[in-house]
LOKOLTI-84408 format. One record per residue: x, y, z of N, C-alpha, C, O, CB in turn; residue in one letter; residue number from 0. Coordinates in Angstrom, 1 decimal, padded with zeros to 4 digits. Each point is the difference from the previous one (the first is absolute). Glycine has a CB too. Layout:
! LOKOLTI-84408
{{X, Y, Z}, {X, Y, Z}, {X, Y, Z}, {X, Y, Z}, {X, Y, Z}, A, NUM}
...
//
This chain:
! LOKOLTI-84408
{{-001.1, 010.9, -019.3}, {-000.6, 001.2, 000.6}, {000.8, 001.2, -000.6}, {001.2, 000.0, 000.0}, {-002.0, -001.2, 002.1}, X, 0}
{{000.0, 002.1, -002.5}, {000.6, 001.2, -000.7}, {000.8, 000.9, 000.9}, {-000.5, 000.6, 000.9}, {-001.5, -000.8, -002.5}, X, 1}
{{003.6, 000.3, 001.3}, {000.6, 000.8, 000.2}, {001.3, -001.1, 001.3}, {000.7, 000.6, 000.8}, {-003.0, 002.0, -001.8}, X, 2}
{{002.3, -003.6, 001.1}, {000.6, -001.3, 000.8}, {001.1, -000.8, -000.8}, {001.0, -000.6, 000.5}, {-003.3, 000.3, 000.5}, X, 3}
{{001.9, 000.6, -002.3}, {001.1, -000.8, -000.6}, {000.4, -001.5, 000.7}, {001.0, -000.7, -000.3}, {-000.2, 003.1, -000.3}, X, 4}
{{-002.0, -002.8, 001.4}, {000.3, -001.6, 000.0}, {000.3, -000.8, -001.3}, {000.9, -000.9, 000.0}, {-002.5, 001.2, 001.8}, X, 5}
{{000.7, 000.0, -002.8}, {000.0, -001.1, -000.8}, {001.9, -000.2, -000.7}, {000.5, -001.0, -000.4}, {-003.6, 001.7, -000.2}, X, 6}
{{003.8, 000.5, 000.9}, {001.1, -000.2, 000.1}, {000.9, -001.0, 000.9}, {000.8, -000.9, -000.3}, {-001.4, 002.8, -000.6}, X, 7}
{{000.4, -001.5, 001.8}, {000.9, -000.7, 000.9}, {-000.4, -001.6, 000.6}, {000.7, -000.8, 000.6}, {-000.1, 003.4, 000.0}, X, 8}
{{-002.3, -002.8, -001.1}, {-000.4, -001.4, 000.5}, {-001.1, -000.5, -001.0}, {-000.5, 000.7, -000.9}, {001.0, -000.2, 003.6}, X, 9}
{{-000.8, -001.7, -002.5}, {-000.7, -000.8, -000.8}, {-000.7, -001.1, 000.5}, {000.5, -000.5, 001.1}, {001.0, 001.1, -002.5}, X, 10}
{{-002.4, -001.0, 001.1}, {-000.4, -001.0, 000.8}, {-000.9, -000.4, 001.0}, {-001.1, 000.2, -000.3}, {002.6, -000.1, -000.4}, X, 11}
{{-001.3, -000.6, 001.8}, {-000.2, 000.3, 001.1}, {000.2, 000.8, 000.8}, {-000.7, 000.5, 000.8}, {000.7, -001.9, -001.2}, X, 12}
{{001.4, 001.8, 000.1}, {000.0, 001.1, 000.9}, {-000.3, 001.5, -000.4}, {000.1, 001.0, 000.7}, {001.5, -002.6, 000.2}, X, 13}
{{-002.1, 001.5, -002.6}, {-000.8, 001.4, 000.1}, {-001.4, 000.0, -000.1}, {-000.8, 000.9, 000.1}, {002.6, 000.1, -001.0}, X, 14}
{{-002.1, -002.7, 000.8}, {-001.0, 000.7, 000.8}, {-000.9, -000.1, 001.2}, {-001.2, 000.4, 000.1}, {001.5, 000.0, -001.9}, X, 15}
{{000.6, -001.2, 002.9}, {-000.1, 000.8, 001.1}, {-000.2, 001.3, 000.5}, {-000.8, 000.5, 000.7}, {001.7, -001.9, -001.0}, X, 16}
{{000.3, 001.9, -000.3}, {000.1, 001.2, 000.3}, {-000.9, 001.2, -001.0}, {000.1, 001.2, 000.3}, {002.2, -002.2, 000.9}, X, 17}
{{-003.0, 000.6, -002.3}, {-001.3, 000.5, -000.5}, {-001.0, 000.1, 000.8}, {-000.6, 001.0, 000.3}, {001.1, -001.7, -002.1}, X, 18}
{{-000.8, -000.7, 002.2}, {-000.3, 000.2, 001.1}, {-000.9, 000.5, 001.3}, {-001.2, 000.2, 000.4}, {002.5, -000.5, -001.9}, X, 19}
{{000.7, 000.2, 002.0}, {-000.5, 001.2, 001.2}, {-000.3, 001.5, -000.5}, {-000.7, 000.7, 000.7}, {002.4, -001.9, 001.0}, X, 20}
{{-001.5, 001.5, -002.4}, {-000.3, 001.6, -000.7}, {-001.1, -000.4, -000.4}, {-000.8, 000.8, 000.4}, {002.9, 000.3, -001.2}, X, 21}
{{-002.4, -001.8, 000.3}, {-002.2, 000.3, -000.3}, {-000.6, 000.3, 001.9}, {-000.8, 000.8, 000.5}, {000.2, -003.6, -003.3}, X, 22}
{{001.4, 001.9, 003.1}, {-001.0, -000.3, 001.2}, {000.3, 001.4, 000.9}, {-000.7, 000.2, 001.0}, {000.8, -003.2, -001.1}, X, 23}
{{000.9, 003.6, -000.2}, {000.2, 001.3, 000.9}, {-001.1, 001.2, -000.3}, {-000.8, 000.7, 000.6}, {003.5, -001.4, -000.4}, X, 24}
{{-002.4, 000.5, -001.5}, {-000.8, 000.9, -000.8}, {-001.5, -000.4, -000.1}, {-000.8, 000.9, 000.3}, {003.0, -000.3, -001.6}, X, 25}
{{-002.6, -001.5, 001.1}, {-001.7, -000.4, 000.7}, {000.0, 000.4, 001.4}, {-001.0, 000.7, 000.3}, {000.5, -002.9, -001.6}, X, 26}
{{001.2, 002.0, 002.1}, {-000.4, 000.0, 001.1}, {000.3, 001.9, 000.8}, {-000.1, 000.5, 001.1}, {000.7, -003.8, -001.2}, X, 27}
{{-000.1, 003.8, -001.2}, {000.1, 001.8, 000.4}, {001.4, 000.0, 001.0}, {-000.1, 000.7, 001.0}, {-003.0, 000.1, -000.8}, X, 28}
{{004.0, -001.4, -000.5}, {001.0, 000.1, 000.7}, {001.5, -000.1, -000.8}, {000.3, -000.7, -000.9}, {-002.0, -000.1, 002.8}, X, 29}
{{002.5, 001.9, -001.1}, {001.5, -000.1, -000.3}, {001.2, -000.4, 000.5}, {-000.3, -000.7, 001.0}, {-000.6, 001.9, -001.7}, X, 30}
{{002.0, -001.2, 000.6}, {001.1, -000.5, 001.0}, {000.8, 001.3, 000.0}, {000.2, 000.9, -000.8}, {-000.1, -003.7, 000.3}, X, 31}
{{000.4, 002.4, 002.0}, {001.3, 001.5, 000.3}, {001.1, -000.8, 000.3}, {-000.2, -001.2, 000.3}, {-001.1, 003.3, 000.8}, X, 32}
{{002.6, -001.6, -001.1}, {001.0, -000.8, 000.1}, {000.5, -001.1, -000.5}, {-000.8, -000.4, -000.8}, {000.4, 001.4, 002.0}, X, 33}
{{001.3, -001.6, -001.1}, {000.7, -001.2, -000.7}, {000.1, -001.3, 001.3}, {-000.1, -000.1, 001.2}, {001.7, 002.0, -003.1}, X, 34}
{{-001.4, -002.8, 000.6}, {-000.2, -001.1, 001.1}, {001.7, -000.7, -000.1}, {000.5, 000.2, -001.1}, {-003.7, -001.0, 000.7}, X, 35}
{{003.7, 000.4, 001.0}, {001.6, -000.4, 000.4}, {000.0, -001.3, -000.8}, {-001.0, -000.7, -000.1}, {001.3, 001.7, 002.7}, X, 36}
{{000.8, -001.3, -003.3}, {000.4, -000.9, -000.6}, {001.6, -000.5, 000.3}, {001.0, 000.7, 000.3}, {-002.9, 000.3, -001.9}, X, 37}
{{001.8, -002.2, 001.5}, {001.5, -000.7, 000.5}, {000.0, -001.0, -000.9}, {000.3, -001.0, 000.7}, {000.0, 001.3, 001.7}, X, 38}
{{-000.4, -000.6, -003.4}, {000.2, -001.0, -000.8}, {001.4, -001.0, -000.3}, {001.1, 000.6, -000.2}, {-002.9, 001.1, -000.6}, X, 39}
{{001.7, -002.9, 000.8}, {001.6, -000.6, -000.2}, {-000.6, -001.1, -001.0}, {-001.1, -000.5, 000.1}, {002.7, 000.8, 002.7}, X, 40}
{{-000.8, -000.6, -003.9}, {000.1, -000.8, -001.1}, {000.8, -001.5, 000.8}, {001.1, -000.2, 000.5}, {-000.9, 002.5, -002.6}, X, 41}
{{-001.6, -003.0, 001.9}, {000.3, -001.3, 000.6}, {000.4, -000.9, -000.9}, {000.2, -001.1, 000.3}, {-001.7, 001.5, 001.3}, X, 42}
{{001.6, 000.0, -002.9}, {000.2, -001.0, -001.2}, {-000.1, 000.8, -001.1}, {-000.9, 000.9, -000.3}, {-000.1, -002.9, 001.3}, X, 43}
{{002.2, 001.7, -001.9}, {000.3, 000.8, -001.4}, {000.4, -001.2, -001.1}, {000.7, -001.0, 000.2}, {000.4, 003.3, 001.1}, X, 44}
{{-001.7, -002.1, -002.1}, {000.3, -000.9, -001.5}, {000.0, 000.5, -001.1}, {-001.0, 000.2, -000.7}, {000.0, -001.6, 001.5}, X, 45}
{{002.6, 001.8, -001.3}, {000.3, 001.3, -000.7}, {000.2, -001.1, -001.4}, {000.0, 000.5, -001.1}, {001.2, 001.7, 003.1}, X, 46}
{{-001.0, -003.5, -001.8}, {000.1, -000.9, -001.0}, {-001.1, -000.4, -000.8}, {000.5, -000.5, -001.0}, {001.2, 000.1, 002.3}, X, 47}
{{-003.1, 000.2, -001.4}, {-001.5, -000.1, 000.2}, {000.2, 001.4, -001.5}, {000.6, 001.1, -000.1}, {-001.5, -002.0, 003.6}, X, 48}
{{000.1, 000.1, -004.3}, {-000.3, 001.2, -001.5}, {-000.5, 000.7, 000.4}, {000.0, 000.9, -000.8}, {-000.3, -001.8, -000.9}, X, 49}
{{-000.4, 001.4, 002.9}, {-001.2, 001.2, 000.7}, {000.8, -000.4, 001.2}, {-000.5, -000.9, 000.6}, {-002.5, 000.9, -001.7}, X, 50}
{{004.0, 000.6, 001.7}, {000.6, 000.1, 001.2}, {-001.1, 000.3, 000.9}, {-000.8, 000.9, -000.4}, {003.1, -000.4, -000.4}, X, 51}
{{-002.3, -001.1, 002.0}, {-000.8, -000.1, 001.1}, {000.8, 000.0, 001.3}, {001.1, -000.5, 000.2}, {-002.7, -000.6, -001.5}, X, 52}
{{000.7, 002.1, 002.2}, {-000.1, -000.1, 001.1}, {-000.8, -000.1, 001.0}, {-001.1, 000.0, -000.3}, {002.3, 000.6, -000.6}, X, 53}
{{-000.9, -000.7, 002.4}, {-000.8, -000.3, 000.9}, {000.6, 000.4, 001.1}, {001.1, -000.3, 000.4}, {-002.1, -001.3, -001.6}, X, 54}
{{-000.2, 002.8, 002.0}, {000.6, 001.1, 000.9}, {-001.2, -000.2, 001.2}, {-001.2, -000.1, -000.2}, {002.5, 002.0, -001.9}, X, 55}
{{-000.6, -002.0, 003.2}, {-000.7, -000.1, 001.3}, {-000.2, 001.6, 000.6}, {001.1, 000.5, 000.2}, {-000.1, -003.1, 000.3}, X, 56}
{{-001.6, 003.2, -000.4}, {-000.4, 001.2, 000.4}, {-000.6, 000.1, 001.5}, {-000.8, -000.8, 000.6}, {000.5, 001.1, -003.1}, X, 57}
{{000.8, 000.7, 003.0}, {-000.6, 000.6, 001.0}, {-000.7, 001.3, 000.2}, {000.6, 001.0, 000.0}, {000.9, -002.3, 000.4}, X, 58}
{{-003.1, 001.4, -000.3}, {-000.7, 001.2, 000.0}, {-000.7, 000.3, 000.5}, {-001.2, -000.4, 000.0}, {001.6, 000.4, -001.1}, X, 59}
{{000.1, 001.0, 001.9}, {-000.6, 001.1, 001.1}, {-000.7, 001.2, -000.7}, {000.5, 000.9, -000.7}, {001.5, -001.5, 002.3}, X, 60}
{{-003.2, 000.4, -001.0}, {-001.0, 001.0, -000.8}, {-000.7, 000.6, 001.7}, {-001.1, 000.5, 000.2}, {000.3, -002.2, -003.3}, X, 61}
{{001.4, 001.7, 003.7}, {-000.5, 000.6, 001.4}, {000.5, 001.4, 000.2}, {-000.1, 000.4, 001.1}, {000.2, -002.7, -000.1}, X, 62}
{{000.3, 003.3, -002.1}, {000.5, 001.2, -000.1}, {-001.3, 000.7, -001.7}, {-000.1, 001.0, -000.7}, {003.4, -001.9, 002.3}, X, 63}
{{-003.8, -000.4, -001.6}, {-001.2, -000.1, -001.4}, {-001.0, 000.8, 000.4}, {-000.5, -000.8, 000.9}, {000.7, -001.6, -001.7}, X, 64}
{{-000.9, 003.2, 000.8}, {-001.4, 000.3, 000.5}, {-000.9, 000.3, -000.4}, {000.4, 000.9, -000.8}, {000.4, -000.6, 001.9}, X, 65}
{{-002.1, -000.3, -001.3}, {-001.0, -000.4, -000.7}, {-000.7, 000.8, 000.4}, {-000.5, -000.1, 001.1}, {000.8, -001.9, -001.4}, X, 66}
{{-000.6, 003.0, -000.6}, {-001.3, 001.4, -000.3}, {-000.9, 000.1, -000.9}, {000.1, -000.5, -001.1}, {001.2, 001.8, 001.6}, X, 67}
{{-002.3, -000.8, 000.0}, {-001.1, 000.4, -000.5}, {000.2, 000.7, -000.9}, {000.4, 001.2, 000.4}, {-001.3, -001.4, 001.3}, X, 68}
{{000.8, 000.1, -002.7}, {000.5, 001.1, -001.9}, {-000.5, 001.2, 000.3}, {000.7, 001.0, -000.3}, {-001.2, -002.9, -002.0}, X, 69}
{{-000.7, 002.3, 002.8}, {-000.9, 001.1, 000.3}, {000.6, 001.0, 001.2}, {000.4, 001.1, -000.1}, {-002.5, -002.8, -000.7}, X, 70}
{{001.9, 001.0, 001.6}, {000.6, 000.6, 001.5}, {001.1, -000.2, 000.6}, {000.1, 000.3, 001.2}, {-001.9, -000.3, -000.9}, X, 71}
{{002.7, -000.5, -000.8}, {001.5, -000.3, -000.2}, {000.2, -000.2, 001.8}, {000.9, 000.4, 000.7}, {000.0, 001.4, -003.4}, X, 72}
{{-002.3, -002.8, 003.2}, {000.6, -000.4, 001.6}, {-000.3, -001.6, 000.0}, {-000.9, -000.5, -000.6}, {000.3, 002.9, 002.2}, X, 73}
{{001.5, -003.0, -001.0}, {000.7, -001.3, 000.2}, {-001.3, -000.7, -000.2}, {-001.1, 000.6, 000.2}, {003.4, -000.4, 001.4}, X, 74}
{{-002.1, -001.2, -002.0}, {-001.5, -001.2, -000.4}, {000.9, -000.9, 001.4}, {001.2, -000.1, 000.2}, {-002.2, -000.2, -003.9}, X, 75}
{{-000.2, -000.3, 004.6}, {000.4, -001.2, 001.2}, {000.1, -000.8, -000.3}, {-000.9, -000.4, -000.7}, {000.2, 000.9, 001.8}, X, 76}
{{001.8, -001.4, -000.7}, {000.5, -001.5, -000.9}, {-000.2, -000.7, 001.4}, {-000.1, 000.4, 001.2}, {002.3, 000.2, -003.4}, X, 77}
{{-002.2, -001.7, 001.7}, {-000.1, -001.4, 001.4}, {001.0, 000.1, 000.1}, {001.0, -000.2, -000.8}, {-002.5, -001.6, 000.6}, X, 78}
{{001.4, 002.1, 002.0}, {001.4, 000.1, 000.9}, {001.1, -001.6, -000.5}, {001.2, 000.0, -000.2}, {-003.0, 001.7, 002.8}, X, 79}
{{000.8, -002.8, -002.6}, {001.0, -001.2, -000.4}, {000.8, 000.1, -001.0}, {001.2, -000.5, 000.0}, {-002.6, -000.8, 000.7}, X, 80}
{{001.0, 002.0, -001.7}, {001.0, 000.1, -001.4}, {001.0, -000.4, 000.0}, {000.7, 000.4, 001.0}, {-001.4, 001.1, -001.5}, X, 81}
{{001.2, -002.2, -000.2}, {001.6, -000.1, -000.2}, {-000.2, 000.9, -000.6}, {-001.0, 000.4, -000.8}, {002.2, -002.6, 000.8}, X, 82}
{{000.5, 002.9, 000.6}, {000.8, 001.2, -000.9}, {001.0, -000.3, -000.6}, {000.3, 000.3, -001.2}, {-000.8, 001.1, 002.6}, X, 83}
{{001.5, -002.2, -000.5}, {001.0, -001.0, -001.1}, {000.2, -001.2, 000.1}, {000.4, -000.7, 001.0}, {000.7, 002.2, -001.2}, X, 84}
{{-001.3, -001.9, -001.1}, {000.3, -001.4, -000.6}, {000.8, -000.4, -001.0}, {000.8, 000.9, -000.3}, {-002.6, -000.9, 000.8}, X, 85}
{{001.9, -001.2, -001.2}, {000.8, -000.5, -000.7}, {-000.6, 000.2, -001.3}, {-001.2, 000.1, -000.2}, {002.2, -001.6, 002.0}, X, 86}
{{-000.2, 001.5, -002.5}, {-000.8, -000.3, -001.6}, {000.9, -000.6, -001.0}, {001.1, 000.4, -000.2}, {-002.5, 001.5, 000.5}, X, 87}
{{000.9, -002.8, -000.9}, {000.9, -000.7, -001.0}, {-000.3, 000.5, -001.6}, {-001.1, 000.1, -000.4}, {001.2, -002.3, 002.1}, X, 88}
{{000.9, 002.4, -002.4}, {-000.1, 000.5, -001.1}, {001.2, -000.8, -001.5}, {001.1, -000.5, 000.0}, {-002.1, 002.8, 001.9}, X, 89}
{{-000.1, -002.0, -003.0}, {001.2, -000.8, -000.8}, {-000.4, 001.3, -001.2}, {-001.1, 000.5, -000.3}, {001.4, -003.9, 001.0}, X, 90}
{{001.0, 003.5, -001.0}, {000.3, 000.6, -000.9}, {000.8, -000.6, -001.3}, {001.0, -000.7, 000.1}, {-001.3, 002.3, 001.7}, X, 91}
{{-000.3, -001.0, -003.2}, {001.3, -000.7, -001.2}, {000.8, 001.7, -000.4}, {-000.3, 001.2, 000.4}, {-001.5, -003.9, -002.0}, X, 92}
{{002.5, 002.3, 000.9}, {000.7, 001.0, -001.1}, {-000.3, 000.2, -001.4}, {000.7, -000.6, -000.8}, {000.9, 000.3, 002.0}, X, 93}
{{-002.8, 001.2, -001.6}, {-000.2, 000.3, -001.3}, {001.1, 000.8, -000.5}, {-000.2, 001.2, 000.4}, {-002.1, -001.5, -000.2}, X, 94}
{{003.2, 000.2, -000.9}, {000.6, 000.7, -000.6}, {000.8, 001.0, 000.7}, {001.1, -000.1, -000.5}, {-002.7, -000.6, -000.9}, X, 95}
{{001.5, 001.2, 002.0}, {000.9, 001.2, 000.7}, {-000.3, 000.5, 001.1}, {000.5, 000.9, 000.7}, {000.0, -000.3, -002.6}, X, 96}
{{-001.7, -001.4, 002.1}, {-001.0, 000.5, 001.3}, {-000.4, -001.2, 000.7}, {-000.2, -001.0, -000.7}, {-000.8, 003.1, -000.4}, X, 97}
{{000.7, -002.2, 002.3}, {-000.3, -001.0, 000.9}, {-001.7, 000.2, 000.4}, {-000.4, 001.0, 000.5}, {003.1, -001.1, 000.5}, X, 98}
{{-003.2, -000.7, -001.2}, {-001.8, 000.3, -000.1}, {-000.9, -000.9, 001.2}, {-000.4, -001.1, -000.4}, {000.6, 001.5, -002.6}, X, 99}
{{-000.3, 000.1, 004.0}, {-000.7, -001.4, 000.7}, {-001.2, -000.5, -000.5}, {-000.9, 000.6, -000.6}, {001.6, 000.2, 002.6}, X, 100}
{{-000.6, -001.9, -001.8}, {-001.4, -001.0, 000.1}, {-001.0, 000.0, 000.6}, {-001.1, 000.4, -000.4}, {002.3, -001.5, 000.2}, X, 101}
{{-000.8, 000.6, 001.3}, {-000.1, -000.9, 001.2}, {-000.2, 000.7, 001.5}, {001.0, 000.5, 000.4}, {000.5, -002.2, -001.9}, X, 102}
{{-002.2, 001.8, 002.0}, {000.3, 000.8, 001.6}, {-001.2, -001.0, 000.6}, {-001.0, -000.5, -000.6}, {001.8, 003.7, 000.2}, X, 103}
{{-000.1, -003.5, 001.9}, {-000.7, -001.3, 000.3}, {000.3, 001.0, 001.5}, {001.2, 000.0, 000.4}, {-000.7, -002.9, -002.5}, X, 104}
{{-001.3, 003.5, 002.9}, {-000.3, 000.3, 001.4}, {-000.2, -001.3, 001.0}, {-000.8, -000.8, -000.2}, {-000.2, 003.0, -000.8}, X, 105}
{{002.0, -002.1, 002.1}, {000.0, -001.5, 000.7}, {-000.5, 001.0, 001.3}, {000.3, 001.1, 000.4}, {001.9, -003.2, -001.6}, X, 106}
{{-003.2, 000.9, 001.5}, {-000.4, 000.5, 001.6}, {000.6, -000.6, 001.2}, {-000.4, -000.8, 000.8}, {-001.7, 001.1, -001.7}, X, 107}
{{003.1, 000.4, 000.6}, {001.3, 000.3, 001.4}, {000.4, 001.0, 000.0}, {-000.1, 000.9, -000.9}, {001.0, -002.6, 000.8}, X, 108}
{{-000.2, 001.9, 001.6}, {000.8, 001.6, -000.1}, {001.3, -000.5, -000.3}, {000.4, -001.2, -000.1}, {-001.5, 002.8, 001.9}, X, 109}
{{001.9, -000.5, -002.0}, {001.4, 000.1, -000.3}, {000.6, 000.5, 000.8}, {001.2, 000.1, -000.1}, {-001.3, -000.2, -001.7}, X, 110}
//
């Protein structure tokens, strides 16, 4: 998506996932405000591996995320059930000088 610079930082699955959710915001006439909380911890490192790898358990809180209408910039109504935070598993390698995710795997649990 133009001006995201995903294709930098991910590959794979996990960009496009997160392609995506950005089509689908943008079909659906909507934007996001605020940031969503991140706690990420590296559950596994393999610096020995020709494509060093990792694998990071995340925690993300998107309950400070809110979801507008592109047009009239007022909140779109989300199902009160939503999880806001959950777990997410992620694997990442090392191209070269930069660490590029893969992988993002959303688990339906909270954290």
């Amino acid at each position: 998506m133009s001006g995201t610079e995903l294709e930098r930082y991910a590959k794979g699955n996990a960009l496009g996932l997160a392609q995506s959710d950005l089509r689908n915001l943008k079909t659906s006439g909507q934007v996001t405000a605020g940031k969503p909380r991140i706690d990420p911890k590296v559950t596994s490192l393999d610096l020995q591996k020709k494509v060093p790898l990792a694998k990071i358990t995340d925690c993300v809180d998107v309950s400070a995320w809110k979801v507008l209408d592109a047009k009239t910039k007022s909140e779109v109504a989300l199902p009160k059930n939503r999880r806001t935070k959950y777990v997410s598993n992620v694997t990442a390698e090392k191209w070269g000088k930069r660490w590029i995710v893969l992988d993002v795997k959303p688990q339906d649990r909270a954290c």
